[in-house]
N, C-alpha and C positions, 0 to 999 in steps of 0.2 A: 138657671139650667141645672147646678147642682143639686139645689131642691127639688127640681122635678123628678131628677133621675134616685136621688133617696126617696121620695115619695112609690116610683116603679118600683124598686130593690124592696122598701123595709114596709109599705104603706099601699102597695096594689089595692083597685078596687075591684080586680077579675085578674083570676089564679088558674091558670089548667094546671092539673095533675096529670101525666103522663106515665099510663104504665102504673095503675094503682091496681095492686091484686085485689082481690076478691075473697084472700083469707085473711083476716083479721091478724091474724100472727104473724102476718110475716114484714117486711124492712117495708117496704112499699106501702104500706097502709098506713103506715106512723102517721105521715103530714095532714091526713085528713080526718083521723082520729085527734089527733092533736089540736088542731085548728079548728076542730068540731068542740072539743074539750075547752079550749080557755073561748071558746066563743067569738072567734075572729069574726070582725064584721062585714069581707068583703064579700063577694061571689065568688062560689066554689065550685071550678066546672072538672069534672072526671074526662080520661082520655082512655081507652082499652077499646080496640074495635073485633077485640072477641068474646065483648058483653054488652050487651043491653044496659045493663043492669052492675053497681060496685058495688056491695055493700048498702046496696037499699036505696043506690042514689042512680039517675039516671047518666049512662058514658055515652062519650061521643067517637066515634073511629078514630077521630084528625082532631087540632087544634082549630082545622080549617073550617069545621064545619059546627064551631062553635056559636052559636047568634051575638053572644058581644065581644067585640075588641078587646084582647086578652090582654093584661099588662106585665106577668110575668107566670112563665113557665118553670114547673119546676120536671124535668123528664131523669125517670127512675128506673129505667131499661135497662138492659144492659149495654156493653158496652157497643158490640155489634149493630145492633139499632137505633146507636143513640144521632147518626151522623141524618139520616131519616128523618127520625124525630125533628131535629133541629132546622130541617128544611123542611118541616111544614112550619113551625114558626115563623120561619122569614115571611113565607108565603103568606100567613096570615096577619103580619106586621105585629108579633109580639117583639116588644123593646128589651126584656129581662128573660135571661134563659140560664139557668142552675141545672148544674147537672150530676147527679151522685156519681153514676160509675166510675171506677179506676179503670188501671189497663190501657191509658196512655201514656204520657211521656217517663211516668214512671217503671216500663217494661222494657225501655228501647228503643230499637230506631224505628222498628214499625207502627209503633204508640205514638213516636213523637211525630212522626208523617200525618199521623190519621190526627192527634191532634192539632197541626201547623194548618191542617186544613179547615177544620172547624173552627178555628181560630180567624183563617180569611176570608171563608163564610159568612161570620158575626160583624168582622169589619167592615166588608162591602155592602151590609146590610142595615150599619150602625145600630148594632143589636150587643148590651153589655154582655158579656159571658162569663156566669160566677160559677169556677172549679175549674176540668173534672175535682171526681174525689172531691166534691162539695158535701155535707152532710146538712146544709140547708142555710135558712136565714132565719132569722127568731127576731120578732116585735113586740118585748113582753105588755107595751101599754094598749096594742091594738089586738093581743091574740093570734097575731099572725106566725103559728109555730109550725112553720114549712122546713120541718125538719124531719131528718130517720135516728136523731137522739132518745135514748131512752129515760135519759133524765124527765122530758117533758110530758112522765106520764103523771110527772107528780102534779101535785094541786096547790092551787096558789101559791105561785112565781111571785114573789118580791119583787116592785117595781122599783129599780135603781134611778142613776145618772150618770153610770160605767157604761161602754159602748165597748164590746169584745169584737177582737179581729184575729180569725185565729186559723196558722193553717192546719191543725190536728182539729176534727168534728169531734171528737171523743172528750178533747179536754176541754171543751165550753162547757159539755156534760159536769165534769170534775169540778167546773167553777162556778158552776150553778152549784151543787149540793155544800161545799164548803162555805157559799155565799150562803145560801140556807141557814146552815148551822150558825151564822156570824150576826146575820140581821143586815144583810147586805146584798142591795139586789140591782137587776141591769136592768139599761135600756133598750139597747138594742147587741146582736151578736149574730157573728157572720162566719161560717167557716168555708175558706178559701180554696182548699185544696192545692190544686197545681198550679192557681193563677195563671194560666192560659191565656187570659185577655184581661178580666179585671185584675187588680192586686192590692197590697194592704193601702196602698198611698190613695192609690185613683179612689177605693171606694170608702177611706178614710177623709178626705177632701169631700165628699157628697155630705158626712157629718158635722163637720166642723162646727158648723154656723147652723146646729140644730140645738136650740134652747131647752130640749129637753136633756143636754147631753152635760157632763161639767168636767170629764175626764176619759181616757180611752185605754184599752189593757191590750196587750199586743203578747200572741206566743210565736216564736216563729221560729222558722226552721232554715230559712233562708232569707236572703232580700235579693227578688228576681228587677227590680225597677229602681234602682236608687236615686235615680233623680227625682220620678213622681214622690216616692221614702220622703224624699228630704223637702221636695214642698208642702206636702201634707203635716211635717210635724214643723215645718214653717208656719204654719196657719194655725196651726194648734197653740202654737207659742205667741202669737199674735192675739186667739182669742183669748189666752187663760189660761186653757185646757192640758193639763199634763198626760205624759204619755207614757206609760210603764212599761216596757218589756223585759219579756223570759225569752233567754233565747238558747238553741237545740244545737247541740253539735259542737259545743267546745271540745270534744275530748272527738280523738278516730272514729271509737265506736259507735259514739253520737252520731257524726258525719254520715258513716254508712248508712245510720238508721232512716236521717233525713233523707240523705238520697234514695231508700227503697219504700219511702213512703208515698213521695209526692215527685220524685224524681228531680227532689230541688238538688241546683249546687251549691258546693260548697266554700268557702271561702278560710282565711287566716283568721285564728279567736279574735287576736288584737285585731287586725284591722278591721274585724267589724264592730269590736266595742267600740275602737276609736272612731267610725263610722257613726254608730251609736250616739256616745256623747258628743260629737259636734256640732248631732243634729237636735243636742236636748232632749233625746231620749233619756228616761233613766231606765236602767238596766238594771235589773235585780237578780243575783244568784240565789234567793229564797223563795221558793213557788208563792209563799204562801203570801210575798212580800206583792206579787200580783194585785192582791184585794188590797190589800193595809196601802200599798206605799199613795195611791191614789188622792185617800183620803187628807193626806198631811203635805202631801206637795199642792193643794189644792189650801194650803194655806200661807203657800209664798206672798199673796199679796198683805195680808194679814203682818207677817214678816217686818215687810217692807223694811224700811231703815233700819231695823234694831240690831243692835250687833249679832254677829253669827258664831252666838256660841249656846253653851246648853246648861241650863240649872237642873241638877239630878237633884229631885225630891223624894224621899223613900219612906215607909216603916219598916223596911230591913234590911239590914247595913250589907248584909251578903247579899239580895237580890240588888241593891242599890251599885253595890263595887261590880258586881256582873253587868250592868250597864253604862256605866263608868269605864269599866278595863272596855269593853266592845268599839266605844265611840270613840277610844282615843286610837283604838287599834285601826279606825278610817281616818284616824285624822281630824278629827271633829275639836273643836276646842271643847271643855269644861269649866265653868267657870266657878268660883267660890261665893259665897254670900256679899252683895255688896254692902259695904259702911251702914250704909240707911237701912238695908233689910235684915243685917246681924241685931243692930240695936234693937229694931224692931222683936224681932224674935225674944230678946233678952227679955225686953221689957214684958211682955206677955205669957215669957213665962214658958216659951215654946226650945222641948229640945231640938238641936241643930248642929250636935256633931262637931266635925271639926276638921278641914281643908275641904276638898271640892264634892265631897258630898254630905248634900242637907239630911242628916237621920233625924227625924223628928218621932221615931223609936214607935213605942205602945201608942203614944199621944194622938198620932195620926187614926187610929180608929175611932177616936171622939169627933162629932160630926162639929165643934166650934171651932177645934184645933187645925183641924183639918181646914175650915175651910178659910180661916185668920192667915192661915201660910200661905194658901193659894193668890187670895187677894193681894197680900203684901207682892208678892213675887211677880204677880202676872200686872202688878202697877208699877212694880219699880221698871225706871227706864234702864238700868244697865240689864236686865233680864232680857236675853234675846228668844230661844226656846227653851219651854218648860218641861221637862220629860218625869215623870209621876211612877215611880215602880213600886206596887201596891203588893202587899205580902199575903198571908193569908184570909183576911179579913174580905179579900175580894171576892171570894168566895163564898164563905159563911155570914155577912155580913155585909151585902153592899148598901143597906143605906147609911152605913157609919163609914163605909172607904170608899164610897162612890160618888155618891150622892153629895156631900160638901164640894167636891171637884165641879159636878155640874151645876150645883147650882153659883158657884164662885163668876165662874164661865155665862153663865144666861144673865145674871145680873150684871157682872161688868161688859159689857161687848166691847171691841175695836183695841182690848189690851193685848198684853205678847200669845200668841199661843200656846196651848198645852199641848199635851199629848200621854196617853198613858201605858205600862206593860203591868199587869195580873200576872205575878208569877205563876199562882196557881192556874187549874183550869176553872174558868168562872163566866160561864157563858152568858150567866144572867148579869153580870159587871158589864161584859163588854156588850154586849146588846143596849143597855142604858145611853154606856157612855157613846156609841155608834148611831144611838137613836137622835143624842143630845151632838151630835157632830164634832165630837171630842174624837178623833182616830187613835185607834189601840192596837196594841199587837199581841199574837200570839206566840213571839219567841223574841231574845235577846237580840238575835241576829238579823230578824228582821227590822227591828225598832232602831237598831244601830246602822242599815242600811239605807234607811227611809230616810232617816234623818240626815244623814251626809249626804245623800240625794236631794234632799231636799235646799240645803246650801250652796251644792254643786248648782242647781238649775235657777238659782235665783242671782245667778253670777248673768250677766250682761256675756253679749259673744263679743271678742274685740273688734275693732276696727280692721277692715281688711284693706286697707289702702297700704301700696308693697312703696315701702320706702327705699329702695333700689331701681336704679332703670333696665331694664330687658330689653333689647331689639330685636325681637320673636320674630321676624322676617330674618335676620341676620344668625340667631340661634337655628332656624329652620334650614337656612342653606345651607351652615356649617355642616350639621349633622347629615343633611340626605347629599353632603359630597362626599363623608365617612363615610356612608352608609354604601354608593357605590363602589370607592375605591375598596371596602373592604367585602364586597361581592356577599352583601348579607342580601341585600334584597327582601329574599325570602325568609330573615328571621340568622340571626347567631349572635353572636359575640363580637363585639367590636375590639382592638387592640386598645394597652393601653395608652399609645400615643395618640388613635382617634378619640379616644375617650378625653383625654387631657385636650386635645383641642376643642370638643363642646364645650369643655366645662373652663377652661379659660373664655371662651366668649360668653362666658355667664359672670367671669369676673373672678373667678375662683384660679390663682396661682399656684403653681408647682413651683421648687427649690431651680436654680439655675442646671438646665443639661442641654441635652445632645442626641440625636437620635440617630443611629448610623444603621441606613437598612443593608441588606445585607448582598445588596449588587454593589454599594460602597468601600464594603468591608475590606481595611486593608494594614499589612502589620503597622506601618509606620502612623495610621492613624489611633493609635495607641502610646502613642507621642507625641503627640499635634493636636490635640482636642481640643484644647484654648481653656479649658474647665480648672477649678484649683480640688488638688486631694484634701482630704480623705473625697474618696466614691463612691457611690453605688450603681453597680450594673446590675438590669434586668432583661434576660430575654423577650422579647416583643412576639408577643403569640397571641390569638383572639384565642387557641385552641388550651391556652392554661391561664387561665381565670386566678387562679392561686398558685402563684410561682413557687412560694416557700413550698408546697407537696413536693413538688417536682424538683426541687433543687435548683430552680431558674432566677434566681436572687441573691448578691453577694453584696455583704454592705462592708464599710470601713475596710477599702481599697486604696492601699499610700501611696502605691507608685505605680508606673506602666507597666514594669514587666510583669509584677502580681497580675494589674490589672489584664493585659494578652493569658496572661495563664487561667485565671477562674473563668474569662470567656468562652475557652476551650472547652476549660472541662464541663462549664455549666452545659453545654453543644452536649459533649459526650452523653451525661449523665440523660437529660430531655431525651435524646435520641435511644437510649436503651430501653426507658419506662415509657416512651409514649414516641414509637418509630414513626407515627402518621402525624402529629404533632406539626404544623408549616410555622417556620422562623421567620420573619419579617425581617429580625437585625436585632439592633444592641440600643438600651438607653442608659444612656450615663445619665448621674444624677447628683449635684454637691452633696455631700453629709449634710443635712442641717439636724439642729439640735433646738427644741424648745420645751417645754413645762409638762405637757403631756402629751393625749392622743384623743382623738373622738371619730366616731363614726358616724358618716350620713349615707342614709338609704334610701332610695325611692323604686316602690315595687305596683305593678300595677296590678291589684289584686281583682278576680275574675268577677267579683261581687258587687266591691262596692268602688273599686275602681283605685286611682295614687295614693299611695298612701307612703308619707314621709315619716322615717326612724331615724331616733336620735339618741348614741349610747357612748359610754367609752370606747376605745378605740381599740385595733388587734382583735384579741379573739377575747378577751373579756365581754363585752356585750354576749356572745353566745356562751360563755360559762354561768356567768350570775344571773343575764338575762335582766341586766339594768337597761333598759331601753325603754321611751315612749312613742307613740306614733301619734298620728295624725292626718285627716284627709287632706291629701295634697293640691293645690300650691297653698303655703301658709305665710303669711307675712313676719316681718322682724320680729313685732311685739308676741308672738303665739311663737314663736322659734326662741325668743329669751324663755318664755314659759315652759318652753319644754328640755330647756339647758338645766333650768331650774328644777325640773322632776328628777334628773339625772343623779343619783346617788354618787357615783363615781367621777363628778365632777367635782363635787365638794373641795380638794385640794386647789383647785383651780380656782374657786371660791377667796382664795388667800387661807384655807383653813388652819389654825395655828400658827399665826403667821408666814407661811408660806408664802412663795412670790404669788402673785395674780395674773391668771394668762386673758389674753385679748378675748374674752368669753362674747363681746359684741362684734367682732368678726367675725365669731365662728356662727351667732345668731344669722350676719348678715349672708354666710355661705350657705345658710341651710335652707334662709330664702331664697336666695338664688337658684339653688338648685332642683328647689322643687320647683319651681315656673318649670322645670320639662315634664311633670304631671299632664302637662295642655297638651302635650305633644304625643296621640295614640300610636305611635311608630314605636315609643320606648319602652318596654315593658321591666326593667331593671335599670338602675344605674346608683354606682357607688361610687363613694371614697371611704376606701378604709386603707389606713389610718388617716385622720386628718390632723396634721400635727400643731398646737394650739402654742405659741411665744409669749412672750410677753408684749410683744406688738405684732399683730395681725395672725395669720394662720397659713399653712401651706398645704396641699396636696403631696401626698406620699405614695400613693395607690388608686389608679381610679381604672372601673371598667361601666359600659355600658351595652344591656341587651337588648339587642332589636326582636320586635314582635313580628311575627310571620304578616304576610299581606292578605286582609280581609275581602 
């Protein structure tokens, strides 16, 4: 079925054009100048029923009144006639319908109506719908350039094994011309626009399992479907196929832009990276890292067992330390010459510098030297990746700095990988070595991104079996009895005494207290609480989320009378800054005291959905901004891994001898608490602080947000 329908989308063998003018120059003409131009093989039927005649070819009024069964439409109308349009397709049972115009969902509420309609038109029709704001579909092996890009007026398109999915039509344009210049060319490319009904996933799943295909480039501005996202690069990772994205909107500005383009929304940067890499995406902040990263993740299997680090080879120590400081600055290991490959080098005679980078200086432009080091390196087994930073000889001179690399490489097959950076620009180097399947880069940062990318996705996902027990019927009641007594219903803030009761039945413990509502309230119960001092009282409010703003928190309380007195006055104080404020009562709380602090977050972000953060505790995580996230629920072993990313744990680590706090508690809390990821009623829920001992961990602070009812 998936091949059928990529065969409809990228492979038609009957095409209406709808709405193709009759001037040459203008947007509407493209697709059939174009597909006239590389020669596409199907049938090409014209739609305008206020001509005879397009451009010298004969139109038809209707799609309907076309003589054969159309396999995809592409309608160029405007926006006003596009809905028309689109029901004469049904009528005529065309399966594929592209549509350029904009002017829906990205204008409003009366776009998003006209498009929610067209939308259940194509469904009830089982008719795919690519766009609005599609700028076409492009088959560069069959000619099928059903596009209004202008890039495709150029002549001879480079047949790749990159497949673009992109919701900007403009910037397939950009990545065809910089492919150009590279010696790197596509298979297939699709620009999406609003995604309306098709999207990156569903019509990235139609490619998978397409042999002409070995990798997939993705620019995005949003993720409208993240489940289809995430089976699609499921399949991807199953067959091979890596998956590269640039993604639009990390910064406001960004945001806005996405949203006035395609009307996409917007989401949290982190949570969609971490969306991102969980699903094995790798994500690149280098455009250019688009084309390049492709090529080299497409040599994980190659990889395979060798260790995951990198031999920097150079003929100049400065381009060589530039690629060296980059890699270490991801994190990447570097490793030094090993025993057997120093010797080697000695004995031949070859310079090689001295700690973790191999300078083999002038020498490297002799085409025996050059490729004596290659060989040794790319055989020895402690070499995992080989990274090649070539000075200027790459350019005046590649069959003396090129050339020993390729041919090292075609003669030895199945050894570690290379890879190379030209510092200079040397287009004629990297077209060689891009010809000879050597991947190269155009800048420091990209070569340093690909590669740590490249280790990142050769990592196994872990095991997701939750080594905790959850009774998710018994978590569901708790919560929707909070949920009434606290009259959210339709969405607020829960107190933090309903908050502490989800999250004790998730297994997560608070210090010993007391909760005294406030039809209880009474002086003598200020004497009588059964609790041992030191104290802490907090007013109980769903309506003050952050008590310390408000003065609703007193800690290290010795005796009753203090303790009746800061009750008061915390009343007073609430009641002056925040009159509408409703007090529920009083929670008494022992002092306790342990090692540090951590915070756990789960937020259900509008994109890509739960998403668990894990950081030091207080307001340190939002000062330094040590925190990592993660799609939620995550198990023990991915909740130690992200204890682990935590800079600010390090003391908890035992650093310097330090005590060491219960750091597999706090793992096991962070399990726990994501499992209320399943539960779409939550749209927040924290502990901050969570306070870490040397045995086990407690809750200090917890609140939970209910999401309004769907």
């Amino acid at each position: 079925m998936m091949s059928n329908l990529r065969q409809l989308i990228f492979a038609p063998k009957v095409v209406a054009l709808i709405g193709v003018s009759n001037d040459p120059k203008k947007l509407s003409a493209r697709p059939l100048q174009f597909c006239q131009q590389h020669k596409f093989t199907g049938k090409l039927y014209l739609v305008n029923p206020r001509h005879d005649q397009v451009l010298g070819q004969p139109a038809f009024s209707s799609v309907s009144t076309i003589p054969d069964r159309v396999d995809h439409a592409y309608i160029l109308l405007s926006t006003k006639l596009v809905e028309t349009a689109l029901d004469d397709c049904i009528a005529a049972g065309v399966k594929v319908v592209s549509i350029l115009a904009d002017g829906f969902a990205e204008v409003g509420d009366e776009g998003m109506v006209l498009q929610a309609r067209l939308v259940a038109k194509a469904k009830s029709a089982d008719v795919t719908l690519i766009g609005p704001n599609s700028m076409g579909v492009v088959n560069v092996d069959n000619g099928f350039m059903c596009t209004t890009n202008a890039a495709f007026k150029a002549e001879g398109h480079l047949l790749g094994r990159l497949a673009v999915l992109s919701h900007s039509g403009s910037l397939i344009g950009t990545l065809i011309s910089r492919g150009q210049a590279r010696n790197i060319g596509f298979s297939k490319l699709i620009s999406l626009g609003n995604e309306a009904q098709s999207c990156v996933g569903s019509v990235g799943l139609t490619l998978v399992d397409d042999e002409k295909i070995d990798g997939f480039v993705l620019f995005l501005e949003t993720i409208r479907n993240p489940r289809k996202f995430a089976e699609f690069s499921a399949a991807a990772r199953r067959s091979g196929k890596p998956v590269v994205a640039y993604m639009l909107g990390k910064s406001r500005e960004g945001q806005a832009l996405a949203v006035s383009h395609t009307g996409a929304m917007t989401g949290e940067a982190d949570a969609i990276s971490a969306f991102l890499a969980y699903n094995n995406i790798a994500e690149v902040s280098q455009f250019d890292a688009l084309l390049e990263a492709p090529a080299l993740l497409n040599k994980r299997v190659q990889l395979g067992q060798r260790p995951h680090r990198v031999t920097v080879v150079t003929t100049t120590g400065g381009g060589g330390a530039m690629v060296v400081d980059q890699l270490c600055i991801r994190g990447v290991e570097v490793a030094e010459l090993s025993a057997s490959s120093k010797s080697f080098f000695q004995k031949n005679n070859i310079p090689h510098g001295s700690g973790k980078l191999v300078d083999v200086t002038l020498a490297g432009a002799r085409y025996d030297v050059m490729k004596k080091a290659i060989v040794q390196l790319i055989h020895d087994p402690a070499s995992g990746l080989i990274v090649v930073a070539i000075g200027s000889s790459a350019q005046f001179n590649p069959e003396l700095a090129v050339k020993p690399i390729i041919d090292a490489v075609d003669e030895n097959p199945g050894c570690a990988p290379i890879v190379a950076f030209p510092l200079p620009v040397a287009q004629e180097s990297m077209k060689m070595l891009e010809a000879a399947n050597i991947p190269c880069f155009s800048s420091v940062e990209s070569c340093a991104d690909s590669v740590s990318l490249l280790f990142m996705a050769n990592c196994e996902p872990a095991d997701k079996t939750l080594e905790g027990e959850y009774d998710e019927t018994a978590i569901n009641y708790t919560l929707n009895h909070q949920i009434t007594a606290g009259q959210v219903d339709d969405g607020g803030m829960l107190n933090e005494v309903a908050s502490n009761a989800v999250f004790t039945k998730l297994g997560i413990m608070a210090p010993k207290q007391l909760f005294i509502p406030l039809r209880d309230e009474k002086p003598q119960i200020y004497n009588d609480h059964g609790l041992s001092y030191p104290l802490a009282a907090k007013l109980v409010s769903q309506d003050l989320p952050h008590k310390s703003e408000y003065g609703a928190i007193t800690l290290e309380i010795s005796d009753s009378v203090t303790l009746a007195r800061v009750v008061n006055k915390m009343k007073e104080r609430v009641q002056s800054l925040v009159p509408d404020a409703r007090i529920d009562g009083v929670l008494l709380q022992e002092m306790a005291s342990g090692l540090g602090e951590a915070l756990i977050g789960l937020r259900n972000d509008n994109l890509v959905g739960p998403i668990i953060t894990v950081g030091a505790g207080g307001i340190l995580a939002e000062i330094y901004k040590d925190v990592c996230h993660r799609p939620a629920p995550v198990d023990a072993e991915t909740a130690r891994q992200m204890i682990a990313e935590v800079k600010g744990f390090a003391y908890l680590r035992g650093y310097r001898g330090l005590p060491k706090g219960d750091l597999e508690a706090l793992a096991k809390s962070i399990e726990a608490l994501s499992q209320l990821g399943n539960n779409e009623r939550i749209s927040e829920a924290e502990i901050n602080p969570m306070l870490v001992c040397k045995d086990g961990v407690l809750m200090l602070d917890a609140l939970i947000r209910i999401a309004p009812k769907t």
